[in-house]
mmCIF file of the N, C-alpha and C atoms, coordinates in Angstrom:
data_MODEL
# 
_entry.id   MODEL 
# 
loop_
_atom_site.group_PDB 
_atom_site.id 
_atom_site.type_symbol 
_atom_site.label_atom_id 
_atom_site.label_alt_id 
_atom_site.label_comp_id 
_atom_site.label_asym_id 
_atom_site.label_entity_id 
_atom_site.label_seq_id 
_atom_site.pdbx_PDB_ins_code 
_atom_site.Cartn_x 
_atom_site.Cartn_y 
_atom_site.Cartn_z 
_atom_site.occupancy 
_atom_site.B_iso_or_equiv 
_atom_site.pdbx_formal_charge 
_atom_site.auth_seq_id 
_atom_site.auth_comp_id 
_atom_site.auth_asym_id 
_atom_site.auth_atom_id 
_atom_site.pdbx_PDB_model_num 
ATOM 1   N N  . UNK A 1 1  ? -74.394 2.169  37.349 1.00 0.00 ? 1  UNK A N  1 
ATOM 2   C CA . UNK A 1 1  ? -73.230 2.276  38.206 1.00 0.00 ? 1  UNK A CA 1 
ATOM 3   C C  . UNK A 1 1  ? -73.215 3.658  38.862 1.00 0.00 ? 1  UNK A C  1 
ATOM 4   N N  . UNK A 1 2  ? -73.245 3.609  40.305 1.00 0.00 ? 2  UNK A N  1 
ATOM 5   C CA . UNK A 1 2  ? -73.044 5.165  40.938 1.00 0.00 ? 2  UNK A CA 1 
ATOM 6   C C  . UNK A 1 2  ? -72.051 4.951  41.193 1.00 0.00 ? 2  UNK A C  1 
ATOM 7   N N  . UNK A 1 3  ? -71.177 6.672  40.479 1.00 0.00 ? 3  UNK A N  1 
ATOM 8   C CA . UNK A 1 3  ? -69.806 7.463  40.628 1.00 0.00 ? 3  UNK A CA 1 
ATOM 9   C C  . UNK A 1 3  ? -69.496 7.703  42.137 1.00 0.00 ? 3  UNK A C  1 
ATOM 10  N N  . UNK A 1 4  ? -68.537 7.331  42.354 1.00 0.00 ? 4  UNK A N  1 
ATOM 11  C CA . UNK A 1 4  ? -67.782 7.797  43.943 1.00 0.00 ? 4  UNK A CA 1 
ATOM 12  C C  . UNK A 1 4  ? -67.090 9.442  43.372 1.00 0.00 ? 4  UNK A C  1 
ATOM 13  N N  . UNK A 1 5  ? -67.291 9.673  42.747 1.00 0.00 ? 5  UNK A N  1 
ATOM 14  C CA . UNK A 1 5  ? -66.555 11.184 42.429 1.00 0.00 ? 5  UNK A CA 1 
ATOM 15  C C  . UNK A 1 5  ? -67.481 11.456 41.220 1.00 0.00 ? 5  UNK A C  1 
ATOM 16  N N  . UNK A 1 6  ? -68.031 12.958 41.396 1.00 0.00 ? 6  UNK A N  1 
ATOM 17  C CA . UNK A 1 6  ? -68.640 13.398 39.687 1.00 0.00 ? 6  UNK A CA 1 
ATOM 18  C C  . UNK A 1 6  ? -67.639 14.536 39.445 1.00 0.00 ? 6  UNK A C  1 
ATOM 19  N N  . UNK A 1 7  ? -66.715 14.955 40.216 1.00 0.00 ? 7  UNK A N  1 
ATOM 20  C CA . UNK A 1 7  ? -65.575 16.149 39.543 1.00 0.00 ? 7  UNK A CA 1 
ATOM 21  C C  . UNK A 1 7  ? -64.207 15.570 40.319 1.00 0.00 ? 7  UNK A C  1 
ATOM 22  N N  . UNK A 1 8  ? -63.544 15.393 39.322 1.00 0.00 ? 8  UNK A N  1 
ATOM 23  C CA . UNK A 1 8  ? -62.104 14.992 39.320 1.00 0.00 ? 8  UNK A CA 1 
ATOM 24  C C  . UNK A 1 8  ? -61.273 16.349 39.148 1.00 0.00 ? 8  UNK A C  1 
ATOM 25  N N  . UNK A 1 9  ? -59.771 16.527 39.414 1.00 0.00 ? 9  UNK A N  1 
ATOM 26  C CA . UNK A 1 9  ? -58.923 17.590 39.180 1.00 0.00 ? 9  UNK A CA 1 
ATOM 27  C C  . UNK A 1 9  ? -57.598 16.325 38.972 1.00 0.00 ? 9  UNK A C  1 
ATOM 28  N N  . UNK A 1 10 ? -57.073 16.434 37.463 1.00 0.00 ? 10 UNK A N  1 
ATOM 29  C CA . UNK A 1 10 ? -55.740 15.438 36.979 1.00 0.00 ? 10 UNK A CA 1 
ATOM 30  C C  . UNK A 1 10 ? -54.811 16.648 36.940 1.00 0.00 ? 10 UNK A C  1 
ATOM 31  N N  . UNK A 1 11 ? -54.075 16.139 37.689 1.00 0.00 ? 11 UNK A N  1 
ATOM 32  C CA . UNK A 1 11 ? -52.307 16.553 37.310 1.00 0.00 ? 11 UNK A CA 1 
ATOM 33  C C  . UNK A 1 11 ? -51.852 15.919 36.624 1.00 0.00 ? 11 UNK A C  1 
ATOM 34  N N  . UNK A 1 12 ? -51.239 16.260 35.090 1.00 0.00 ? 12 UNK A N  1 
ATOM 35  C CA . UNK A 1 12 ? -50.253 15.557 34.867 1.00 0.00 ? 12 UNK A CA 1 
ATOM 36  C C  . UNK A 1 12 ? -49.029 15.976 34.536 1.00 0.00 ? 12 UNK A C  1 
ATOM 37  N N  . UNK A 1 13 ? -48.048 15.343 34.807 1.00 0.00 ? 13 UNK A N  1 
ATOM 38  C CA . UNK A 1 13 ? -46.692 16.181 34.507 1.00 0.00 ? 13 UNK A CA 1 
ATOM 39  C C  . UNK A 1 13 ? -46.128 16.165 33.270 1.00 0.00 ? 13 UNK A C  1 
ATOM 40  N N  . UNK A 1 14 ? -45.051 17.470 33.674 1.00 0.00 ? 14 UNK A N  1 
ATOM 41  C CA . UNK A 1 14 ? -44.804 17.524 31.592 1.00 0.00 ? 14 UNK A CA 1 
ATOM 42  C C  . UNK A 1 14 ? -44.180 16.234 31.669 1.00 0.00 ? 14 UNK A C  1 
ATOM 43  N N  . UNK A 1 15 ? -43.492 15.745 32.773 1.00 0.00 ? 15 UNK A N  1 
ATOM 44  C CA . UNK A 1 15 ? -42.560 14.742 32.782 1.00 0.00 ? 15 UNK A CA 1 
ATOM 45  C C  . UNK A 1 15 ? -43.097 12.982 32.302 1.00 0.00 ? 15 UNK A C  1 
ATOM 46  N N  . UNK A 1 16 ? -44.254 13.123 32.354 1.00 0.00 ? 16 UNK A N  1 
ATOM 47  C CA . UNK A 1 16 ? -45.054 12.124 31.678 1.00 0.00 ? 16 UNK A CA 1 
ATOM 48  C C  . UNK A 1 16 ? -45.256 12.352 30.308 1.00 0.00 ? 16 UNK A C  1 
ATOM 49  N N  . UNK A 1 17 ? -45.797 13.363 30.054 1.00 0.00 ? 17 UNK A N  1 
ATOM 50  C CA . UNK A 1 17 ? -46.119 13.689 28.513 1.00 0.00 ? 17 UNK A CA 1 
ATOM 51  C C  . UNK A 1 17 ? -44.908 13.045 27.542 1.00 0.00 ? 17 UNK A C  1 
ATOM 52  N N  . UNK A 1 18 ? -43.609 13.086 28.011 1.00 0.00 ? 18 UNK A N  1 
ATOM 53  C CA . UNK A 1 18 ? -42.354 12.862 27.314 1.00 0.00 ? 18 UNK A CA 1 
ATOM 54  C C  . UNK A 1 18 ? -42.341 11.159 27.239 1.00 0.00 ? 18 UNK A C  1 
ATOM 55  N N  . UNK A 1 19 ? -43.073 10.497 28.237 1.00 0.00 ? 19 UNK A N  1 
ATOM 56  C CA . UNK A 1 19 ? -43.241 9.174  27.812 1.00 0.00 ? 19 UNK A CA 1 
ATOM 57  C C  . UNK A 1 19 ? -41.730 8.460  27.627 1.00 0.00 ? 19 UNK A C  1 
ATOM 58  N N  . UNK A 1 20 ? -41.421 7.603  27.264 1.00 0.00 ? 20 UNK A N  1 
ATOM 59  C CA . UNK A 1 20 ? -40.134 6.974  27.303 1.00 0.00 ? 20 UNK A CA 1 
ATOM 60  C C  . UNK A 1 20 ? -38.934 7.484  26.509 1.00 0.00 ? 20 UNK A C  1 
ATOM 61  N N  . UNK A 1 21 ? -39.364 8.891  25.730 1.00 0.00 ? 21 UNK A N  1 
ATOM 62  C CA . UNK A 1 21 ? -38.239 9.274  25.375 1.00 0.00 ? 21 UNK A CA 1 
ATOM 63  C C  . UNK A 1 21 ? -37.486 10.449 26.440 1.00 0.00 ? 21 UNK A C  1 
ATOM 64  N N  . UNK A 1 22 ? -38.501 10.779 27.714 1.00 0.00 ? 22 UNK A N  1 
ATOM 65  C CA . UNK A 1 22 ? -37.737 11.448 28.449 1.00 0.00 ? 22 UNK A CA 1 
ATOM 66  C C  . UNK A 1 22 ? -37.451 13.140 28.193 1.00 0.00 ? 22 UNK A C  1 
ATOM 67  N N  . UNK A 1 23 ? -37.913 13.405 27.465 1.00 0.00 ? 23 UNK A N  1 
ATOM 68  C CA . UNK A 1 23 ? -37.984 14.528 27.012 1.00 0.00 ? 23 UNK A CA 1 
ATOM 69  C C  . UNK A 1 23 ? -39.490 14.877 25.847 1.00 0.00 ? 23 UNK A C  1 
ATOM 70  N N  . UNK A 1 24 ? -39.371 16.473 26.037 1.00 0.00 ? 24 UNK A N  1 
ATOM 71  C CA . UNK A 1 24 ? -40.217 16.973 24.409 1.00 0.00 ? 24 UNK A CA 1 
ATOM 72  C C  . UNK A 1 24 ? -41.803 16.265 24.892 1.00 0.00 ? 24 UNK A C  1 
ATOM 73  N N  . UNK A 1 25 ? -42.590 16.494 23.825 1.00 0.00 ? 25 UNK A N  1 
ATOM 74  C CA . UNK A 1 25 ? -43.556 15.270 23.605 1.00 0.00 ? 25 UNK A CA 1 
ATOM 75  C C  . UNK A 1 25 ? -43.618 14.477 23.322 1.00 0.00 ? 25 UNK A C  1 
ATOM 76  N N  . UNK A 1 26 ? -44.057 12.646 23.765 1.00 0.00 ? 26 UNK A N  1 
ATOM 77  C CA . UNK A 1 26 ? -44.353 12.081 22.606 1.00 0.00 ? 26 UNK A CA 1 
ATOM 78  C C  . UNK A 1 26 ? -45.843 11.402 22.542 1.00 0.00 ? 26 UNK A C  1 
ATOM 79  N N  . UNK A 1 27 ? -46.328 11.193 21.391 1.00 0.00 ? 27 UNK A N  1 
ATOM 80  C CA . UNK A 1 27 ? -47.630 11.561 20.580 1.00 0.00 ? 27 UNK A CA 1 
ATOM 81  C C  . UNK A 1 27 ? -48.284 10.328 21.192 1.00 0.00 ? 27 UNK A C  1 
ATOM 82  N N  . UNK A 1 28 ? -47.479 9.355  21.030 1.00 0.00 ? 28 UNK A N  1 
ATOM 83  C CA . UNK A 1 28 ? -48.250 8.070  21.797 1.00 0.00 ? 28 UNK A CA 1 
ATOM 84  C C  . UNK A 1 28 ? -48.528 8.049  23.485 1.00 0.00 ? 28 UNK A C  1 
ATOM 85  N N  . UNK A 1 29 ? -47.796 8.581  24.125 1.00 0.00 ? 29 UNK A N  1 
ATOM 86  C CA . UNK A 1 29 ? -47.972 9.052  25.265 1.00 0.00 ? 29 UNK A CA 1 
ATOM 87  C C  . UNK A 1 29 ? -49.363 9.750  25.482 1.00 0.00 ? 29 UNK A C  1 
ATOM 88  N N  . UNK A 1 30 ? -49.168 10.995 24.531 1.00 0.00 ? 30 UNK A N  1 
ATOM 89  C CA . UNK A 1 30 ? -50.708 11.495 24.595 1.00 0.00 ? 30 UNK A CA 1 
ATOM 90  C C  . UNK A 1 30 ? -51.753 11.494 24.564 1.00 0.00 ? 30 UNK A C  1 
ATOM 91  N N  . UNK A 1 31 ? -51.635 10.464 23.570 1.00 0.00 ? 31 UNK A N  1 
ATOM 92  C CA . UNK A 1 31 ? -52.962 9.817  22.873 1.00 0.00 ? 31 UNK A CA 1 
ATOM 93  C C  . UNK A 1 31 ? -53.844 8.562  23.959 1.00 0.00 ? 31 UNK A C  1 
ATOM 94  N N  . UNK A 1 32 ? -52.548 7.808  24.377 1.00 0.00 ? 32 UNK A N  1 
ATOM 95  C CA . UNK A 1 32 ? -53.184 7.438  25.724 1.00 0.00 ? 32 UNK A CA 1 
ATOM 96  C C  . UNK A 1 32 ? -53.559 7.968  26.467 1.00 0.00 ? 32 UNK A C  1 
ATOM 97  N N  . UNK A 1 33 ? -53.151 9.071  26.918 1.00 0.00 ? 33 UNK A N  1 
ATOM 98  C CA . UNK A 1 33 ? -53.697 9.745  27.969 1.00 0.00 ? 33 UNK A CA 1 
ATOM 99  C C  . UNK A 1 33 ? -55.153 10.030 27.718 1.00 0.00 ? 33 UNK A C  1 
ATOM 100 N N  . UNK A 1 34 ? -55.090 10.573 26.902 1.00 0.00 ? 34 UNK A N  1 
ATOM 101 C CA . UNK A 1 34 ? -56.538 11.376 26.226 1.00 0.00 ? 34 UNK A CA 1 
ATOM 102 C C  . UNK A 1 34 ? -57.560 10.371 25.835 1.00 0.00 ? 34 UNK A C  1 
ATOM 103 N N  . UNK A 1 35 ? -56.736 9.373  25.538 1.00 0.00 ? 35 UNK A N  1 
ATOM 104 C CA . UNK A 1 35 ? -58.094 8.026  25.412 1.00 0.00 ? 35 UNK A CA 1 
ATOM 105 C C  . UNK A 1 35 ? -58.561 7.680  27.078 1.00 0.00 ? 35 UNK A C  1 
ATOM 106 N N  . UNK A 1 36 ? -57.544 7.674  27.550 1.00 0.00 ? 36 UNK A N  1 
ATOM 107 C CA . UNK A 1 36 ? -58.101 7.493  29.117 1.00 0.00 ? 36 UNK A CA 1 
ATOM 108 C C  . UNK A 1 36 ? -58.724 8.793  29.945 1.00 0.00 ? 36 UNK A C  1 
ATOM 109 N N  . UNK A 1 37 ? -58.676 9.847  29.508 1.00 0.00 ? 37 UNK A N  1 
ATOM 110 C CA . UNK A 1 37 ? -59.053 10.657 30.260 1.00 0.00 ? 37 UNK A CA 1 
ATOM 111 C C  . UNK A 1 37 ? -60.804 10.725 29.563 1.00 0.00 ? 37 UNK A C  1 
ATOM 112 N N  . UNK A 1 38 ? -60.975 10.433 28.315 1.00 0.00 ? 38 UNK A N  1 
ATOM 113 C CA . UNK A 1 38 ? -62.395 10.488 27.787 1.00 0.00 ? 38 UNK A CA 1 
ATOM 114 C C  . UNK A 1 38 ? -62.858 9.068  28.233 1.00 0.00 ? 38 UNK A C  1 
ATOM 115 N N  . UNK A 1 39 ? -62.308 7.957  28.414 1.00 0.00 ? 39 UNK A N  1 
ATOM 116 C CA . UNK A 1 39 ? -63.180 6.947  29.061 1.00 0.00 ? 39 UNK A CA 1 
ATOM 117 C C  . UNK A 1 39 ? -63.706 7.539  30.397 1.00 0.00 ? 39 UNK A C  1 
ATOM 118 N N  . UNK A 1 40 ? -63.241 8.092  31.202 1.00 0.00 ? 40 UNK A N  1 
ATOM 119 C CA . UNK A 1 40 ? -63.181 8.853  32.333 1.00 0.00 ? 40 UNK A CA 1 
ATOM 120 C C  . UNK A 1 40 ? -64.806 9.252  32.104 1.00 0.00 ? 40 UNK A C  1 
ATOM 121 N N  . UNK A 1 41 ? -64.422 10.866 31.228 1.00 0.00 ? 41 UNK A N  1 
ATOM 122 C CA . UNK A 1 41 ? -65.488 11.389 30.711 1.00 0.00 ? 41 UNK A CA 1 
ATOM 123 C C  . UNK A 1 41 ? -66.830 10.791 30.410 1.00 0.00 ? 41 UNK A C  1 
ATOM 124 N N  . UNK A 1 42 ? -66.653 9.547  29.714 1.00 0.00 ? 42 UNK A N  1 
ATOM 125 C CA . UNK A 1 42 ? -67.798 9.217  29.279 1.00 0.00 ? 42 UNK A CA 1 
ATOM 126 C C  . UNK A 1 42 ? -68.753 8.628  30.204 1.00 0.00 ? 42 UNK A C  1 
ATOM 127 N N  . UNK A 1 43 ? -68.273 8.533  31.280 1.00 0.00 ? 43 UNK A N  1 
ATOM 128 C CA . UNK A 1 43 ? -68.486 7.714  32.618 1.00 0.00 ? 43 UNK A CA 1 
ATOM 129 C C  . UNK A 1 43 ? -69.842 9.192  33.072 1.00 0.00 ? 43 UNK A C  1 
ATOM 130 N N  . UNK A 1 44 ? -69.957 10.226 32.803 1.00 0.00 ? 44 UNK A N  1 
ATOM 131 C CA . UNK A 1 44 ? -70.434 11.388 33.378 1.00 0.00 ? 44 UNK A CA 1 
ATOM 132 C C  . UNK A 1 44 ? -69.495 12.402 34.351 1.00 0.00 ? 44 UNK A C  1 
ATOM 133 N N  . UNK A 1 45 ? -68.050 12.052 34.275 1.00 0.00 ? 45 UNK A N  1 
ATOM 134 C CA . UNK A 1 45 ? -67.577 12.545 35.350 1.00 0.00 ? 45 UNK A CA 1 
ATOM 135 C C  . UNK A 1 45 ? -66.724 13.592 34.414 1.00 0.00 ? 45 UNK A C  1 
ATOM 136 N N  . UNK A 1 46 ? -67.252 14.928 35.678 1.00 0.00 ? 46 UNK A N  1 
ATOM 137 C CA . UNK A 1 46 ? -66.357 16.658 35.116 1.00 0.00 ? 46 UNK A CA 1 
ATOM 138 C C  . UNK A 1 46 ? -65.202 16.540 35.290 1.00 0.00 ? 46 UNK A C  1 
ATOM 139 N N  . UNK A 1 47 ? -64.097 16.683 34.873 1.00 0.00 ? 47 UNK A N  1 
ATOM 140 C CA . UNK A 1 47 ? -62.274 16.547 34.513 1.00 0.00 ? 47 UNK A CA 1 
ATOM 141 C C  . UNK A 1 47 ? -62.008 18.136 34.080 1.00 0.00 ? 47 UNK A C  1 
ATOM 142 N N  . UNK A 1 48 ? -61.432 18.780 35.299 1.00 0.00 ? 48 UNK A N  1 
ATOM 143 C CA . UNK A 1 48 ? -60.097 19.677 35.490 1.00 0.00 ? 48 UNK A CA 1 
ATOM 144 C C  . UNK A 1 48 ? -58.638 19.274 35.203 1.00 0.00 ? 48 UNK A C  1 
ATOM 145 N N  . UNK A 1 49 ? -58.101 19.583 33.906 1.00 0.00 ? 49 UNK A N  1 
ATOM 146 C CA . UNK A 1 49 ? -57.050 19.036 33.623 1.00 0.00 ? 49 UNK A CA 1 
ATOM 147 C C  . UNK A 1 49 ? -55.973 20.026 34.029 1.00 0.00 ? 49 UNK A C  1 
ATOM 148 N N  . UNK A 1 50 ? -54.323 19.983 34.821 1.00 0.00 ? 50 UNK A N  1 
ATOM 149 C CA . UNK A 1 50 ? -53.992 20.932 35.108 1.00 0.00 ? 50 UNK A CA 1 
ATOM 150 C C  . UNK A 1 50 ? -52.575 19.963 34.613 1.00 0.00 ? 50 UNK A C  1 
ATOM 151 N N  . UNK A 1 51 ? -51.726 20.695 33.141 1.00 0.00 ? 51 UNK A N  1 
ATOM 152 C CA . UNK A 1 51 ? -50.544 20.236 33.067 1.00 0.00 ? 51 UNK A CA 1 
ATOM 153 C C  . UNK A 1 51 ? -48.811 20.959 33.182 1.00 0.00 ? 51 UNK A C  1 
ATOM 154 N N  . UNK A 1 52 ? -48.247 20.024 34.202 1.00 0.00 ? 52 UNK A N  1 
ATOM 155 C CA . UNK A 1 52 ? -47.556 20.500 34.648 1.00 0.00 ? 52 UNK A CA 1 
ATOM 156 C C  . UNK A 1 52 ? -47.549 21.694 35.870 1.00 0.00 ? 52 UNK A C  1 
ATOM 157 N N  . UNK A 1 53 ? -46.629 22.223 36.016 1.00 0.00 ? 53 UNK A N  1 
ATOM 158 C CA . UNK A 1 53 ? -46.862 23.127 37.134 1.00 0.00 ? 53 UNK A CA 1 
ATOM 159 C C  . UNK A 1 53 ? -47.002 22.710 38.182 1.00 0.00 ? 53 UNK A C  1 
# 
């Protein structure tokens, strides 16, 4: 499979991280993320993660 992108840059907001409680962290929120951001990865593709801000 050839990549249409080999370097990505993710924003994500704190406002996601809080996931359905809307606040703070929550852990399941994260954990998805991070499972999806390493499927990403495993693909060969470089990931600039920039959170919040």
């Amino acid at each position: 499979m050839s990549l249409k992108y080999k370097r990505i840059l993710l924003k994500i907001s704190g406002e996601v991280l809080a996931g359905e409680k809307g606040f703070g962290l929550d852990n399941d929120t994260i954990v998805k993320i991070c499972s999806s951001i390493k499927n990403v990865y495993d693909l060969g593709v470089q990931i600039g993660v920039v959170v919040g801000g």
